[in-house]
FILUM-611488 format. One line per 10 residues: their letters; for each residue x, y, z of C-alpha. Coordinates in steps of 0.02 Angstrom, whole numbers, m for minus. Layout:
N
A	X,Y,Z | ... .
END
This chain:
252
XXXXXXXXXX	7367,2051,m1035 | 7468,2033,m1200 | 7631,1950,m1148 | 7778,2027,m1226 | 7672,2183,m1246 | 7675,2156,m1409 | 7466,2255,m1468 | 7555,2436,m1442 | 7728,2382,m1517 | 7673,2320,m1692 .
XXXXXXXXXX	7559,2474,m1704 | 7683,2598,m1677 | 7801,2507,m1826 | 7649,2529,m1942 | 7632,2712,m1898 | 7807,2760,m1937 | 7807,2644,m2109 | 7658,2736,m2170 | 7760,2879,m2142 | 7913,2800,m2247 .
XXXXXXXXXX	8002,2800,m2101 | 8041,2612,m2060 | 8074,2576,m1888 | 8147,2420,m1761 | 8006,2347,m1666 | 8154,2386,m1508 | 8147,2564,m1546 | 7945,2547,m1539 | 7952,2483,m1377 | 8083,2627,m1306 .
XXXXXXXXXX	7962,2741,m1223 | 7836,2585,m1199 | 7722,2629,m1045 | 7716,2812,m1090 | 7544,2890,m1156 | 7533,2841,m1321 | 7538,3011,m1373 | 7712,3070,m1287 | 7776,2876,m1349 | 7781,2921,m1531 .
XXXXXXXXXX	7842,3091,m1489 | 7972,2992,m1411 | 7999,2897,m1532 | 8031,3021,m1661 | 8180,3102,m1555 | 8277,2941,m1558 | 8429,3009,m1648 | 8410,2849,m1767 | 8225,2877,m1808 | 8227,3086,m1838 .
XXXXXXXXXX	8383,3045,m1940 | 8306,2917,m2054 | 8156,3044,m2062 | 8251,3185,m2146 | 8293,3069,m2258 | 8144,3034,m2303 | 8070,3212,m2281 | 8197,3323,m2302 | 8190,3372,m2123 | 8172,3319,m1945 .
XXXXXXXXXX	7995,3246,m1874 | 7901,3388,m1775 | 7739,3413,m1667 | 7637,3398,m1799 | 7685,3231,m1875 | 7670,3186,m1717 | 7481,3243,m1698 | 7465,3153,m1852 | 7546,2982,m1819 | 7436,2985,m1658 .
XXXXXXXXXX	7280,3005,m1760 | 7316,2878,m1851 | 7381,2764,m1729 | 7209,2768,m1643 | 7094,2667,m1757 | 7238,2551,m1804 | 7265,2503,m1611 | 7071,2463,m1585 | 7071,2367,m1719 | 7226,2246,m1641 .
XXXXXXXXXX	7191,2259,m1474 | 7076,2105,m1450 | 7207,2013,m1539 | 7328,2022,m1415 | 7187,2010,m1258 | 7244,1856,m1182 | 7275,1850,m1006 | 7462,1818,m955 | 7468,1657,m873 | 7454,1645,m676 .
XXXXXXXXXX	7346,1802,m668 | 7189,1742,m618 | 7278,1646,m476 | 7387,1776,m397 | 7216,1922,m414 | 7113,1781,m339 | 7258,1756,m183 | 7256,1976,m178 | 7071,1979,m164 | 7083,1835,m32 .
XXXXXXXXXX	7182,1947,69 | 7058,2085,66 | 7155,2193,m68 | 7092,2307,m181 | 7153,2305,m374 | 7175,2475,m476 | 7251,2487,m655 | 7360,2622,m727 | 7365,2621,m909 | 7459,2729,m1061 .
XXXXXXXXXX	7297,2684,m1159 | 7158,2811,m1210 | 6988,2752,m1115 | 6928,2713,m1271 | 7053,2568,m1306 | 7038,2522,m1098 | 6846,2493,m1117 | 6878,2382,m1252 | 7008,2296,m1142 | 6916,2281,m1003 .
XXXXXXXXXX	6780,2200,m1093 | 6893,2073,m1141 | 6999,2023,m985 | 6816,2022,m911 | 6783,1865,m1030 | 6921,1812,m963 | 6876,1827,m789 | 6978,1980,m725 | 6915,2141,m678 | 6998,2265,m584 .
XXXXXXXXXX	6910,2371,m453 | 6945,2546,m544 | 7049,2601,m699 | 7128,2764,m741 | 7218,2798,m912 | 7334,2922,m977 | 7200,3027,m1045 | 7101,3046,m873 | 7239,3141,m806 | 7354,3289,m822 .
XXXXXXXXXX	7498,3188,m868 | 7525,2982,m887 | 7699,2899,m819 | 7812,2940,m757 | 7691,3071,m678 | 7614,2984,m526 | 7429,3064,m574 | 7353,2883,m614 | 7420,2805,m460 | 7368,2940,m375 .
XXXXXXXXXX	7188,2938,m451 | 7179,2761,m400 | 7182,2774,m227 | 7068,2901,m225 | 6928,2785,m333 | 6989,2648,m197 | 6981,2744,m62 | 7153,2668,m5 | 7300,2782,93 | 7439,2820,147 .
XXXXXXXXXX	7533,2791,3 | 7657,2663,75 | 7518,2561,91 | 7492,2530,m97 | 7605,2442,m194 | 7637,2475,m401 | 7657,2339,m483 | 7716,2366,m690 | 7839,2278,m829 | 7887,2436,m895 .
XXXXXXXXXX	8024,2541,m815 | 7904,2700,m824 | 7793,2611,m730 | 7913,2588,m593 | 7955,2786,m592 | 7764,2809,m584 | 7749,2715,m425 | 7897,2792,m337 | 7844,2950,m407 | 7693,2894,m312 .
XXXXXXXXXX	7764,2842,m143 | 7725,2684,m173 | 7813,2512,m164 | 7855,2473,m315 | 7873,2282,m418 | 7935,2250,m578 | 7911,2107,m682 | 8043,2068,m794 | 7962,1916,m918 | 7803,1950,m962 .
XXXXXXXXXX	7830,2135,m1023 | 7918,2268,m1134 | 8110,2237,m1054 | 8106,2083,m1144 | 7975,2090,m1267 | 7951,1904,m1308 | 7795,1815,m1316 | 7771,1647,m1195 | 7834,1535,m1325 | 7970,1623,m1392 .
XXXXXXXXXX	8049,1633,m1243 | 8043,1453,m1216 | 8110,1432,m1396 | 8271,1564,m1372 | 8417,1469,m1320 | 8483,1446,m1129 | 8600,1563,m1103 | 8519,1706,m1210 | 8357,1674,m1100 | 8458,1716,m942 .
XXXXXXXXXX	8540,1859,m1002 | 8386,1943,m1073 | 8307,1917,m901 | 8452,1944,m800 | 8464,2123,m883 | 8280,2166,m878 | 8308,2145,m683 | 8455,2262,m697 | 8365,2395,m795 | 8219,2391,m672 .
XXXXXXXXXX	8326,2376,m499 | 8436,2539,m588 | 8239,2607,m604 | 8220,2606,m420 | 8111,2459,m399 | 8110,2375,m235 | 8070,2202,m301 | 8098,2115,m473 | 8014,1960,m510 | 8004,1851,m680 .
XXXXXXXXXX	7801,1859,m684 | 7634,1929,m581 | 7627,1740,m502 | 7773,1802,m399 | 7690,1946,m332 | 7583,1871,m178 | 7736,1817,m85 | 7824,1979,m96 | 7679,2085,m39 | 7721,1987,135 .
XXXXXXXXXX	7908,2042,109 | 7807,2225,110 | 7695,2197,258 | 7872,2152,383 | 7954,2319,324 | 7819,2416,342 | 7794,2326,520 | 7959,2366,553 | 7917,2570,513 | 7997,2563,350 .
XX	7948,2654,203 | 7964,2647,32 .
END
């Protein structure tokens, strides 16, 4: 859902400016895949952000303007999260080719359950539901901690490890997954490493298109992830990449 991950992004830009802090919607999306909590904690050690903040406040952001920002941040991202809901094109194809093959689906999410229900209420109008969820909150510690991978399997009932792959477009979600001992895919398009909604991709010129993408596959292969693809339509033909290695006694 929400291609470009834009629902989190815009939310976190609002926080700060009610804060008179302004900040870039690309230093939003730095810690993007983190709980939401530890994300605007995050964000307020970017050495850009605490410095515009003692300007503003006469001294640097601490734990509790961060306790605050979160509180607020909570109603403002329920009310924007069905905005962004839509599925991200070829999803319903590539779960419909997993389930074909027997696999199960889990989520991992930096979302409070809260924000997940609603969610999952709306990719389910949509037609996709996963077979369990676990978010940030449910466990000791979100990404890169491997807790809600871990959590997963157990609700699936699925292990050894290297027989689950993580699939994520954030590079915390890749360190979650090999954190894990899992095989891990990233998808460069459709997430935070580029940040661009379907269309404006299509609208940014040639070369600027490839370079975005070519260095969201850089960022996420320096990550650790064993695949990179542009979207999750790629996925199904890599998970048969997965079965060979593993056939051959390889591990991730």
């Amino acid at each position: 859902m929400d291609y470009g991950c834009y629902a989190p992004a815009v939310v976190f830009v609002e926080v700060y400016k009610r804060k008179n802090v302004p900040i870039t919607i690309e230093e939003a999306r730095t810690p993007m895949g983190a709980h939401k909590k530890v994300h605007i904690r995050k964000i307020s050690q970017l050495e850009s952000v605490a410095q515009r903040w003692q300007e503003a406040h006469g001294r640097k952001p601490n734990e509790a303007d961060v306790e605050t920002m979160f509180q607020e941040f909570i109603p403002l991202q329920l009310d924007c999260l069905a905005d962004y809901a839509e599925l991200i094109p070829g999803t319903l194809e590539a779960v419909a080719e997993l389930r074909s093959r027997g696999l199960k689906i889990g989520s991992t999410t930096g979302y409070l359950r809260e924000m997940m229900e609603l969610l999952l209420k709306e990719a389910g109008a949509r037609g996709y539901t996963p077979d369990a969820t676990v978010c940030a909150s449910d466990v000791p510690a979100g990404r890169p901690e491997p807790w809600m991978c871990l959590q997963n399997a157990m609700h699936l009932g699925i292990y050894p490890m290297q027989a689950i792959v993580k699939v994520g477009d954030t590079l915390p979600d890749i360190e979650e997954g090999l954190n894990a001992g899992m095989w891990t895919i990233g998808l460069a398009k459709t997430g935070n490493e580029i940040g661009l909604n379907e269309g404006e991709i299509v609208n940014l010129p040639d070369d600027v298109r490839e370079a975005k993408l070519a260095g969201a596959y850089t960022r996420m292969y320096q990550t650790g992830a064993h695949y990179v693809v542009e979207g999750i339509w790629d996925v199904p033909p890599i998970l048969d990449l997965i079965e060979k290695r593993l056939e051959r006694g390889e591990q991730p």
